[in-house]
MIZAFI-912913 format. One record per residue (C-alpha): y, z, x. Coordinates in Angstrom, 2 decimals, padded with zeros to 5 digits. Layout:
BEGIN
Y	Z	X
...
END
This chain:
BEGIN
030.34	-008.72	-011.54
029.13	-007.30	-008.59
028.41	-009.48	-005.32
028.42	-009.11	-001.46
031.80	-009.03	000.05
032.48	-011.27	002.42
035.42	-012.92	004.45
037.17	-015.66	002.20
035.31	-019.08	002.68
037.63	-022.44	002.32
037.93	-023.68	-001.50
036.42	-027.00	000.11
033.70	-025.92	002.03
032.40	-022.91	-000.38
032.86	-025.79	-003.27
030.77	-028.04	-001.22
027.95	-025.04	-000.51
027.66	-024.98	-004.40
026.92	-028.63	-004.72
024.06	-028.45	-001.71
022.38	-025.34	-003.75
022.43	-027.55	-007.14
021.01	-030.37	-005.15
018.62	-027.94	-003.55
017.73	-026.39	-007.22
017.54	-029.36	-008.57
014.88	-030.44	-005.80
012.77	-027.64	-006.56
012.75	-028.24	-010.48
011.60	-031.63	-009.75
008.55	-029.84	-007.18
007.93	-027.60	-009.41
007.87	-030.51	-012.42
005.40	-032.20	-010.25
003.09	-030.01	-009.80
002.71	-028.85	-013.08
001.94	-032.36	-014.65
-000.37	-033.47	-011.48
-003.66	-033.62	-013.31
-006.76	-031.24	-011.29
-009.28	-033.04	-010.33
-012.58	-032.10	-011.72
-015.77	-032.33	-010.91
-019.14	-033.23	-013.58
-021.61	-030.99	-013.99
-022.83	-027.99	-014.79
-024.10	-026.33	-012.26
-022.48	-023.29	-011.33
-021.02	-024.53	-007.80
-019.36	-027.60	-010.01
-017.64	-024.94	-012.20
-016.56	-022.42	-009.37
-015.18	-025.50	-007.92
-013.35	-026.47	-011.18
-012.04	-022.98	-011.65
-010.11	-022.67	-008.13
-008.39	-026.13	-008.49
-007.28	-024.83	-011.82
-006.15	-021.87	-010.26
-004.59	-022.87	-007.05
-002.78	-025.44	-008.92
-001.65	-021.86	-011.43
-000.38	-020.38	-008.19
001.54	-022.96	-006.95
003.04	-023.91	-010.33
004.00	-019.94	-010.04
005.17	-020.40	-006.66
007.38	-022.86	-007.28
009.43	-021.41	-009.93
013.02	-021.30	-009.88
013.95	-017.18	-010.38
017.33	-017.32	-011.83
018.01	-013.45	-010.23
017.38	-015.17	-006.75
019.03	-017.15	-004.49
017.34	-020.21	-003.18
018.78	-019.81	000.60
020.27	-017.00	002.19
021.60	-018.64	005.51
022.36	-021.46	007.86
021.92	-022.28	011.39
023.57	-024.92	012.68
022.54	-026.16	016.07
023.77	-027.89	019.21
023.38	-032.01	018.62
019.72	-033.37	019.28
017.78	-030.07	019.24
015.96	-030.77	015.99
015.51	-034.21	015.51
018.09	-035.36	012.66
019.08	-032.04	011.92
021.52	-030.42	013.38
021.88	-028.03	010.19
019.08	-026.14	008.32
019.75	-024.03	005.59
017.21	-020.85	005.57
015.30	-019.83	002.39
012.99	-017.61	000.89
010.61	-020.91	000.13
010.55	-024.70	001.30
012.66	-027.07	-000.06
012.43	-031.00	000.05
014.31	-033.86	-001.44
012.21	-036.48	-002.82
011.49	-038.49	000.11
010.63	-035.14	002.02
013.44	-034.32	003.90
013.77	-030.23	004.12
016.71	-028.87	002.46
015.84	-025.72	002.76
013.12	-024.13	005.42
010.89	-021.50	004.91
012.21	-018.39	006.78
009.02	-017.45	007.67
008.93	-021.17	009.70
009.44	-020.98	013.33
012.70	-023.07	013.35
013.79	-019.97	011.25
012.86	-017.21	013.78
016.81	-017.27	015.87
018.34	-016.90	012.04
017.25	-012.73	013.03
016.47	-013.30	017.18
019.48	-015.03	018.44
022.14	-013.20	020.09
025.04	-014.05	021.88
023.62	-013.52	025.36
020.25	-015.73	024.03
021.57	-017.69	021.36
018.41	-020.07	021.19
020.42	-023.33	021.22
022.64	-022.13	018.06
026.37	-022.61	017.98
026.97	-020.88	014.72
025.24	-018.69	011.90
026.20	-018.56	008.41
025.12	-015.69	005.68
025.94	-016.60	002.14
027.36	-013.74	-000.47
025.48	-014.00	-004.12
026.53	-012.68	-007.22
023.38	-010.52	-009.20
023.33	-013.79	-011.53
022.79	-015.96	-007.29
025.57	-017.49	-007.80
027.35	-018.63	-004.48
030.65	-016.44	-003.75
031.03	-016.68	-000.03
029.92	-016.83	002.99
030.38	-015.38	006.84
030.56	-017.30	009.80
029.37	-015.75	013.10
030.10	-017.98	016.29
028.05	-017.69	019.38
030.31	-019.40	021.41
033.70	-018.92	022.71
035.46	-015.57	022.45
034.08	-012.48	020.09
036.60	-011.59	017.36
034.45	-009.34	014.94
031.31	-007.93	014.39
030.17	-010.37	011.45
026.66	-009.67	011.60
027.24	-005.69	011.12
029.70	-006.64	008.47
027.12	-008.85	006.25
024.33	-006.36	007.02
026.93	-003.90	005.50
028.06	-005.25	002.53
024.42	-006.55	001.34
022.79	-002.96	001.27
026.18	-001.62	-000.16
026.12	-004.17	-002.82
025.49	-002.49	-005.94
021.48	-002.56	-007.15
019.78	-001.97	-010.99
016.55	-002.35	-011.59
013.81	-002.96	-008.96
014.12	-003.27	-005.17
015.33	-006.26	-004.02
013.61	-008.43	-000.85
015.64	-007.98	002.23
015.34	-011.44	004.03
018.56	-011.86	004.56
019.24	-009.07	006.61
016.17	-008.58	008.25
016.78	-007.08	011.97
015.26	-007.74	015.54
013.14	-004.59	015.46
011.94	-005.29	011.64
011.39	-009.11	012.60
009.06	-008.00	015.32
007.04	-006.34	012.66
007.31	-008.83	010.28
005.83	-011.80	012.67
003.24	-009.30	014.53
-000.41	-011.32	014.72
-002.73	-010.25	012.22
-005.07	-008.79	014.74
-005.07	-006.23	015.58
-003.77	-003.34	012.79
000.35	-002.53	012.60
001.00	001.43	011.88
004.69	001.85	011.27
006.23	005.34	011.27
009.19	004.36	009.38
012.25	007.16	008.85
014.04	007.21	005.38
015.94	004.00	005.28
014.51	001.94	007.67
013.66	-000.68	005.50
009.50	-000.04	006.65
007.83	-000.60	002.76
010.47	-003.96	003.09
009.32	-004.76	006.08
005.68	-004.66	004.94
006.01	-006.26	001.84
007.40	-009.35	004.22
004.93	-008.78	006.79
002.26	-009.81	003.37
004.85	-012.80	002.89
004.65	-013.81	006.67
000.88	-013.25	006.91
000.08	-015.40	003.96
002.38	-017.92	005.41
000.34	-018.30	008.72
-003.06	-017.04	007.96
-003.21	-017.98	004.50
-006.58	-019.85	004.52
-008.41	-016.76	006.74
-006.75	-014.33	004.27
-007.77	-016.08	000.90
-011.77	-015.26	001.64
-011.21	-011.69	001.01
-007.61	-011.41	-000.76
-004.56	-009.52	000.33
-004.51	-005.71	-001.23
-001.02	-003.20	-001.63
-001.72	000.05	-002.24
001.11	002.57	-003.44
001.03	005.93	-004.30
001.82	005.94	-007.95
002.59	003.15	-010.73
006.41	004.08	-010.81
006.93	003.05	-007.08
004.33	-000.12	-007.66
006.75	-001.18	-010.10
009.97	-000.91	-008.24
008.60	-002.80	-005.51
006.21	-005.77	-008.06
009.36	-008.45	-007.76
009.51	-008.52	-003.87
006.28	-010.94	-003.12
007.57	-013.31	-006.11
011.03	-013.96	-005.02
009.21	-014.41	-001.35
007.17	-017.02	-003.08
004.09	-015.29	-003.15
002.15	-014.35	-006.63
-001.48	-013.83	-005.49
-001.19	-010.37	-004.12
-003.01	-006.86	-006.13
-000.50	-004.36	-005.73
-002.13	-001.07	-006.94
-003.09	002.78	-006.62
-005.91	004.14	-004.63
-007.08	006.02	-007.67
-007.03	002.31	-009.11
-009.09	000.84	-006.36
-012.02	003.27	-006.89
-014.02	002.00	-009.66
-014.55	005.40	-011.44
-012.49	007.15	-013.27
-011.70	010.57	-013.31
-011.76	012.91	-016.41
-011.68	016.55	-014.61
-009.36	017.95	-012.51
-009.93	020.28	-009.54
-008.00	023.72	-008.33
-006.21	023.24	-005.40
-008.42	024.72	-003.34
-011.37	022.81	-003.76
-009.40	019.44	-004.65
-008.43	020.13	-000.50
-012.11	020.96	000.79
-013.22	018.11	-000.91
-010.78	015.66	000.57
-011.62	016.74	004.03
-013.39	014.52	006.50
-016.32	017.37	007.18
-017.22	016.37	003.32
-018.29	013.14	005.04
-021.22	014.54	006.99
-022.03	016.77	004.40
-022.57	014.55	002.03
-024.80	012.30	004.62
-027.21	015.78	005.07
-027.28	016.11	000.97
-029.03	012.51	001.01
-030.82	011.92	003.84
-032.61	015.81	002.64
-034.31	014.27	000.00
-036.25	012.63	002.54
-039.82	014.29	002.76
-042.87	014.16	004.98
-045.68	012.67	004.03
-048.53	015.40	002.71
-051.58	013.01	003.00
-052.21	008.96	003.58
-052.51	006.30	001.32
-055.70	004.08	000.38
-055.07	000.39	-000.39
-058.01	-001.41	-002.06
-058.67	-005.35	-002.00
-061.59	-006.36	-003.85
-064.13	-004.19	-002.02
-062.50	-003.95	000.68
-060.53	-000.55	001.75
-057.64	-000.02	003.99
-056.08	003.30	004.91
-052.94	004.72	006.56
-052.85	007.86	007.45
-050.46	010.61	006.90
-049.72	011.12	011.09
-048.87	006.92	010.57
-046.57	007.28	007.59
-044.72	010.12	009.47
-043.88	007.95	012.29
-042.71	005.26	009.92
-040.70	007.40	007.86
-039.43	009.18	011.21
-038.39	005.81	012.82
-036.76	004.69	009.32
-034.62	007.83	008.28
-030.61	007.48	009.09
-031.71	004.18	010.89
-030.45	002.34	008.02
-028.89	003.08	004.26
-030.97	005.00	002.31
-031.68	002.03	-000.49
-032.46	-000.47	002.52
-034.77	002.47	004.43
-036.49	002.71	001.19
-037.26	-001.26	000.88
-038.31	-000.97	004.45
-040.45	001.98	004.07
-042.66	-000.18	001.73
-042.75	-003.21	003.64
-043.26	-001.22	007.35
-046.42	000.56	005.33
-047.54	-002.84	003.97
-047.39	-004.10	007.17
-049.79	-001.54	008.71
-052.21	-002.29	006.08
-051.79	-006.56	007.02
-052.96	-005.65	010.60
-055.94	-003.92	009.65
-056.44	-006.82	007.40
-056.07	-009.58	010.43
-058.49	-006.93	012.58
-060.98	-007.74	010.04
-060.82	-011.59	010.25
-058.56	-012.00	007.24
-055.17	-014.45	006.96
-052.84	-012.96	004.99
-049.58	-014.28	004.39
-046.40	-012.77	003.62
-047.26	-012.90	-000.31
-049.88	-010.34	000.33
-047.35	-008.43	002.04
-045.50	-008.14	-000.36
-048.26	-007.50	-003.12
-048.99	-004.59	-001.22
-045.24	-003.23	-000.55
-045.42	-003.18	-004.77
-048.68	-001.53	-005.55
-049.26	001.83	-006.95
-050.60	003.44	-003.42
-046.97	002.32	-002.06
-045.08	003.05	-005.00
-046.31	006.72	-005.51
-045.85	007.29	-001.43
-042.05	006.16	-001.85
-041.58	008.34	-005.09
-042.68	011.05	-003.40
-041.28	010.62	000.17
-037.91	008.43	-000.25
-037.14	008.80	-003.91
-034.51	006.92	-005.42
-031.34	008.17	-006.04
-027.79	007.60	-007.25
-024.70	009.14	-005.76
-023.71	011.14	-009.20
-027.47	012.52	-008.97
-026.51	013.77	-004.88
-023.07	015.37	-005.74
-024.21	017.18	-009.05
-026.84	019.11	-006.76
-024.36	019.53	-003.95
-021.89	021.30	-006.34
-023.79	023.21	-008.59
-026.76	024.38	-006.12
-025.07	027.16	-003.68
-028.08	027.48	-001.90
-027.93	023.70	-001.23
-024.55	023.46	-000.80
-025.05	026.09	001.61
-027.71	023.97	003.46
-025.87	020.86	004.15
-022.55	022.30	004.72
-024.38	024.18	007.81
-021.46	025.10	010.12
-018.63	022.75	008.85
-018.00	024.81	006.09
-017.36	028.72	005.65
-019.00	030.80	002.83
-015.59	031.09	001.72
-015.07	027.28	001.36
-018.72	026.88	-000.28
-017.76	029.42	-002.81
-014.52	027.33	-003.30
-016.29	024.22	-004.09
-018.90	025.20	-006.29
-018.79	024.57	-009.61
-017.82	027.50	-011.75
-019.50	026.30	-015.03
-021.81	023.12	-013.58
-023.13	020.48	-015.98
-026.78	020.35	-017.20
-027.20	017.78	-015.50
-025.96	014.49	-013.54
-025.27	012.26	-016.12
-023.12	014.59	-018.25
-021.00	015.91	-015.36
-017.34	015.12	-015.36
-015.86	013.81	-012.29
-012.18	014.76	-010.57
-010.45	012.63	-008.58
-011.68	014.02	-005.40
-015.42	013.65	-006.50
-014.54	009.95	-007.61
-013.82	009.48	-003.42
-017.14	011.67	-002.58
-019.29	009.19	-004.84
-017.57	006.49	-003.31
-018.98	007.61	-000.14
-022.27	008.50	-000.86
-022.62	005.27	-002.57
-021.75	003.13	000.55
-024.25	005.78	002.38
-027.20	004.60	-000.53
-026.16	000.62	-000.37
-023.64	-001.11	001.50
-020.87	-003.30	-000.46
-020.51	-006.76	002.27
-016.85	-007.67	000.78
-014.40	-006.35	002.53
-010.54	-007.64	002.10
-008.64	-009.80	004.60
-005.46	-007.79	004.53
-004.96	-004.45	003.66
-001.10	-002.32	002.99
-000.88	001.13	002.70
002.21	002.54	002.02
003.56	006.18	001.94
-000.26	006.71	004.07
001.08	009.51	005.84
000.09	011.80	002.12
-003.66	009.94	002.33
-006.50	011.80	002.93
-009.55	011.05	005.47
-011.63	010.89	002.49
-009.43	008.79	000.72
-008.60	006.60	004.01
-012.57	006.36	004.39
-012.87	004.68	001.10
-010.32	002.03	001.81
-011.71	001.12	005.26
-014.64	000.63	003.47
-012.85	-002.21	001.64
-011.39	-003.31	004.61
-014.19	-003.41	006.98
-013.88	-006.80	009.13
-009.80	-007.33	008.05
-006.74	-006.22	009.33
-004.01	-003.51	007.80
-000.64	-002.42	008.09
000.07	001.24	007.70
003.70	002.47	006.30
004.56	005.83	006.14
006.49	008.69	007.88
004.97	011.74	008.59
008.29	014.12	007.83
007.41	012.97	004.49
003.51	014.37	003.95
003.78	015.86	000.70
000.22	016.22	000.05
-001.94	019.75	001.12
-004.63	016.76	001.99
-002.97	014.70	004.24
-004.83	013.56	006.97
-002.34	014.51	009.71
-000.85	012.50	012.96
-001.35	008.71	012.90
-004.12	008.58	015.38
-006.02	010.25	012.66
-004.80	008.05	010.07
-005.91	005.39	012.07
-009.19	006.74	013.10
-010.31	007.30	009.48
-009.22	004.07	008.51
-011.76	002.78	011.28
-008.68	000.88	013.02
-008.02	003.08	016.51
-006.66	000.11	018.16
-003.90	-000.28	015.54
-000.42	-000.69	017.26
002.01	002.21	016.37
005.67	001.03	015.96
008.70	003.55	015.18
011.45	002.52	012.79
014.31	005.43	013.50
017.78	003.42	012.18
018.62	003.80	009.35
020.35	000.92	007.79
020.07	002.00	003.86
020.74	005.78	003.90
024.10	006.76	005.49
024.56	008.70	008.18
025.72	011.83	006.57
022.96	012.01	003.96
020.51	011.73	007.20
022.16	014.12	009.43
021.66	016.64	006.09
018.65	016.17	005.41
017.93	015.96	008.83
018.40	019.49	008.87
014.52	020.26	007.91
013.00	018.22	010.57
012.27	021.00	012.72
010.53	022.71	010.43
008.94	020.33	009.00
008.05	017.66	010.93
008.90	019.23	014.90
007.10	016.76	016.50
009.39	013.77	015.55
013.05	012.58	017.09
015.94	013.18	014.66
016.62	009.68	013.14
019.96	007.78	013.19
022.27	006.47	010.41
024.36	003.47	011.17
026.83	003.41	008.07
029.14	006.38	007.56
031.01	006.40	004.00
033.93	008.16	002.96
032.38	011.26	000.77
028.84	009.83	000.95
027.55	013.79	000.53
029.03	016.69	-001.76
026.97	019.64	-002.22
028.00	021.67	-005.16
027.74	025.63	-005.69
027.60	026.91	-009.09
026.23	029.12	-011.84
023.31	029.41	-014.36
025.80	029.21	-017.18
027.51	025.83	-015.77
024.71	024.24	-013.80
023.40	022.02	-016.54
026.98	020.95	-017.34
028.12	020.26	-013.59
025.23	017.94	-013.64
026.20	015.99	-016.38
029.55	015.95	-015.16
028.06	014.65	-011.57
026.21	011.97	-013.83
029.51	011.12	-015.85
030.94	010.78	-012.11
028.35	009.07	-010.62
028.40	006.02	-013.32
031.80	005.22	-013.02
031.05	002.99	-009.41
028.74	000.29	-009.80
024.80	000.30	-009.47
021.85	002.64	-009.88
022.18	006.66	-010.54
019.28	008.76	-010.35
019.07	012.50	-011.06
016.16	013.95	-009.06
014.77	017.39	-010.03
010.94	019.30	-009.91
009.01	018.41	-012.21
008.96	021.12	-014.73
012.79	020.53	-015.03
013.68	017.45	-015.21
012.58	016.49	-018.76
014.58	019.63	-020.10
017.51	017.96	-017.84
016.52	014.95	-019.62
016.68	015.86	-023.01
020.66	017.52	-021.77
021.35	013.92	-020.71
020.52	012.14	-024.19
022.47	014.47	-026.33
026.02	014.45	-023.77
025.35	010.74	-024.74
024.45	009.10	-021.38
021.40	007.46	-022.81
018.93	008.17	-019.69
015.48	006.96	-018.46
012.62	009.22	-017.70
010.56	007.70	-014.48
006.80	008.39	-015.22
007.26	007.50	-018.97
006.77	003.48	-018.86
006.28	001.21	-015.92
009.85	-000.49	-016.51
012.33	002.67	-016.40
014.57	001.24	-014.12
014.91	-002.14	-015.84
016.53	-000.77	-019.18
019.27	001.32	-017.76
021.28	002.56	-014.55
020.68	006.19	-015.18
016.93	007.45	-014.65
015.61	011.02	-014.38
013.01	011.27	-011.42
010.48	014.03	-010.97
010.76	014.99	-007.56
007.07	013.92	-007.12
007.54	010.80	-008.06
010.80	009.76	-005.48
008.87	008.89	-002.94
009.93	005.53	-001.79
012.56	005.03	-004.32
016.10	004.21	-003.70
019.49	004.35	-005.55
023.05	003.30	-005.17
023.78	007.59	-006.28
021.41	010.03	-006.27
022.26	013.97	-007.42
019.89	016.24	-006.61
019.24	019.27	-008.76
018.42	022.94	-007.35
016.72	022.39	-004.49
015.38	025.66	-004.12
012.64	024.53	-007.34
011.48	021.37	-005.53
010.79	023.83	-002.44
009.03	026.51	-004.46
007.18	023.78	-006.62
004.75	023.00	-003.92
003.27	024.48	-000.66
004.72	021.53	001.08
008.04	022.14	-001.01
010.33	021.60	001.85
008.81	017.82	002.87
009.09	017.08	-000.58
012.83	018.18	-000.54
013.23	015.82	002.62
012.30	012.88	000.57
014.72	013.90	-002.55
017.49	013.82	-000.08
016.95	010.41	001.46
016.87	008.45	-001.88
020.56	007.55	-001.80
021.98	004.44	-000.46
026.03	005.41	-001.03
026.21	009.01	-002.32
024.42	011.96	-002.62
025.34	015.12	-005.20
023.70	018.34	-004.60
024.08	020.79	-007.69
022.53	024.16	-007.21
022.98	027.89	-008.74
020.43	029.52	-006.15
020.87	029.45	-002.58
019.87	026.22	-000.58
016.99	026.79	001.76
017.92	028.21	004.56
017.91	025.27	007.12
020.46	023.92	005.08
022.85	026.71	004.89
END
């Protein structure tokens, strides 16, 4: 069974730990018990505020019931402070937890560790130890069951280094499945993430094992914790770069407590699917942010100028405006406002004119006249033939299959080159039979916020591995995220996408947060230090801007890189494999895409019964081996990791060599590299 190693505890005192977590799981049983049999309250009626009322009891009382669930996988504290006498009152002792725990007359047994008291559990050093005389971290088998626990004094002479040696032991211990929360060894410069204010934005430029996707999935946790009434008006949103890596991270807000969190895939958030699928080229061009102001000219240019005045009759009575009038309106109105609001107001401003030469003629007209005239046929024929509706789909089918209007709006921000590239080859007839890509799906997305603004906008927003967004892409979620707050995850060594938006004052400035606090992560606490100092190797190349990061575990043989042949490459790797399952914990094989399901198929018939990532949603919950297409390793990690001719993953891709940067930082113990063509040469 594997667990964290720790220093042996005394038979008494470990056996008397066990009792206090039965009495604490117990205790949250009976919460949990509680909660589910308290009856909702509910209130009569039918009216529709009654039954939106009914429907959130119902649910918060769902979320709690959730919430309070005992996960077997989980332990129910992680640490203890104990305290000089009489600085909390009665307790000189708090265990720290991943929830609240009370007994049945409300005394905490286990605090929050997201609660202030909880804050010198990660702060408190020997220098400041915040009142605390001692600091305990538990070891838990994979089944959390109790096995041991460290003491750390911060008093009285220093004999080891206990805190480096827990941190140690609980990213070496052994993982399956998906990632795992990292509470328990969360450290000063993560903490200071974790508890930043929600205001304003966090941008964290994370190196590979830095813990920064951890430390935003607990930055959620945290958030929710203080802010949890402000953030439940417009909901807390994750979004991930692909379903594989939403997966590996879906069980870190549960065992944190929290269950009301969407965790999904840009593509996902935009509405529209896509069913055609652009060349590179244009699939580029069109995530640019010039497409932005491009798309604003295609609109607004179906704006026209009034050819003649209109002629509104009341009985016998006749009121005119003239064309000169309706060009000033019109003037005044255009890009003052969205186009489907300037339209509305178009009719009313015109109505209006025709009220005051009403009231010059002794009438009293209300606003009911008003707005009989904004409807009649004299108004209705001026907007059809000045503002015309439109819908986004109707824009963007012009825009790409009209060169000479294509050429018109892209004016200077795009070459004749780049028009060509974005042109339609083979258009549709028309707009409602077009097929969309991916990259239009973001362009309609646009022009339909430039036609009619949506009001929601979320309270919280994550975007992880944003360094590969695009501006287009990043417009479309600040859109979404208009009056909340975000935090941004990434690292910009590992852009993989021809798209991506660039440094993070971009990032930030397309996401409509400029004022967004940057933050560097550069220890790395997961990967060890050879594996970084390889891999490390491509950083000036590929990223020359940023500082070389640092690896704070060395282990003995953590990196082999293996030269072979085309006739006993396939074999080495299975051999590698064969090695590689014989310690404890996850194995991955990581090779480009185009190879790794023949590597696959290799795999199954030498018997090792592998998983292919990409194929289901739950690859790493059936077995310790997976297959990984290199595009998909982003934000992944393993206990072993062998990576297969790296020369393909380079020559896969333009941005090949960032791509290879990622493979190579996947591995928490040991890396394997296995190649029959040379390594690139900033390996060598």
């Amino acid at each position: 069974m594997a667990e964290t190693t720790l220093n042996p505890a005394s038979t008494a005192e470990l056996e008397a730990e066990r009792v206090f977590l039965a009495e604490a799981k117990a205790a949250l049983a009976r919460m949990h018990q509680e909660v589910e049999e308290r009856d909702v309250p509910l209130i009569g009626g039918e009216d529709n505020d009654e039954r939106f009322t009914n429907e959130a009891n119902e649910r918060a009382k769902k979320m709690r019931t959730q919430a309070l669930l005992d996960l077997p996988d989980v332990p129910l504290f992680f640490g203890l402070l104990d305290y000089e006498a009489g600085t909390i009152e009665d307790l000189d002792q708090i265990h720290i937890g991943r929830r609240h725990v009370h007994d049945g007359s409300g005394v905490p047994l286990v605090i929050d560790w997201r609660a202030p008291v909880s804050v010198p559990f990660y702060r408190a050093t020997r220098s400041d130890r915040q009142r605390l005389v001692l600091r305990r971290r538990y070891g838990f088998s994979d089944h959390a069951e109790l096995t041991g626990f460290e003491d750390e004094s911060l008093i009285g002479a220093v004999e080891t280094d206990q805190a480096d040696a827990f941190l140690r032991a609980e990213i070496e211990r052994p993982r399956t499945g998906p990632m795992r929360d990292i509470v328990a060894t969360i450290q000063p410069e993560q903490d200071d993430l974790v508890r930043a204010a929600l205001h304003p934005s966090v941008c964290v430029q994370g190196a590979p094992g830095t813990g920064k996707t951890a430390v935003g999935l607990h930055r959620v946790a945290y958030l929710l914790y203080t802010e949890r009434e402000r953030l439940s008006r417009g909901g807390v949103v994750i979004v991930g770069p692909n379903r594989s890596f939403l997966s590996y991270i879906r069980k870190v807000l549960p065992a944190l407590g929290e269950v009301d969190v969407r965790q999904i895939t840009i593509d996902e958030l935009i509405s529209q699917p896509a069913t055609a699928v652009d060349d590179a080229e244009a699939a580029r061009l069109k995530s640019d942010a010039r497409m932005a102001l491009v798309l604003r000219r295609a609109l607004w240019s179906h704006i026209g100028v009034p050819a003649e005045g209109i002629l509104y009759s009341k009985g016998s009575q006749r009121y005119r405006v003239h064309d000169y009038e309706l060009a000033e309106i019109v003037s005044a109105l255009r890009e003052s406002t969205r186009y489907a609001p300037g339209r509305d107001a178009l009719a009313q401003r015109v109505a209006h004119a025709v009220l005051v030469q009403m009231e010059r003629r002794g009438e009293s007209p209300d606003d009911r006249v008003q707005n009989a005239v904004a409807r009649s046929k004299p108004v209705k024929a001026l907007l059809d033939a000045v503002w015309p509706k439109v819908v986004p789909e109707q824009v963007l089918h012009r825009l790409l299959s009209d060169a000479d209007f294509l050429s018109q709006c892209a004016g200077e921000e795009f070459t004749a080159a780049e028009c060509a590239a974005l042109l339609w080859q083979k258009p549709a007839r028309s707009w409602k039979s077009a097929k969309w890509s991916a990259a239009d799906t973001l362009l309609l997305d646009e022009l339909n916020d430039l036609i009619e603004r949506d009001s929601g906008s979320l309270g919280h927003l994550v975007l992880d591995e944003a360094q590969d967004l695009s501006a287009m892409q990043l417009r479309a979620l600040s859109r979404r995220c208009r009056t909340g707050s975000a935090t941004v995850l990434g690292d910009l060594a590992q852009a993989t996408t021809p798209w991506a938006a660039g440094s993070w004052a971009q990032v930030l400035a397309h996401l409509e947060k400029p004022d967004a606090v940057i933050a560097e992560l550069d220890r790395g606490f997961r990967v060890p230090e050879q594996i970084i100092d390889f891999a490390a190797k491509l950083l000036p190349q590929i990223a020359p801007t940023l500082g070389t990061p640092t690896g704070v575990r060395t282990i003995a043989d953590a990196l082999t890189v293996i030269a072979t042949d085309d006739q006993t490459f396939t074999e080495t790797l299975i051999t590698s494999c064969r090695t590689a399952l014989t310690t404890e914990g996850s194995v991955a094989l990581i090779a480009a895409d185009d190879r790794v399901t023949t590597l696959y198929d290799a795999l199954l018939a030498a018997g090792l019964e592998p998983a292919l990532l990409g194929a289901t949603e739950d690859e790493m919950d059936t077995t310790r081996l997976v297959c990984v297409p290199a595009t998909l390793a982003k934000g992944l990690e393993f206990d072993s990791v062998i990576v297969a001719e790296p020369s393909e993953i380079v020559a896969a891709e333009p941005r090949g060599l960032q791509r290879l940067y990622v493979v190579l930082t996947r591995a928490v113990s040991s890396l394997r590299v296995v190649h029959a063509t040379p390594l690139p040469e900033s390996l060598g």
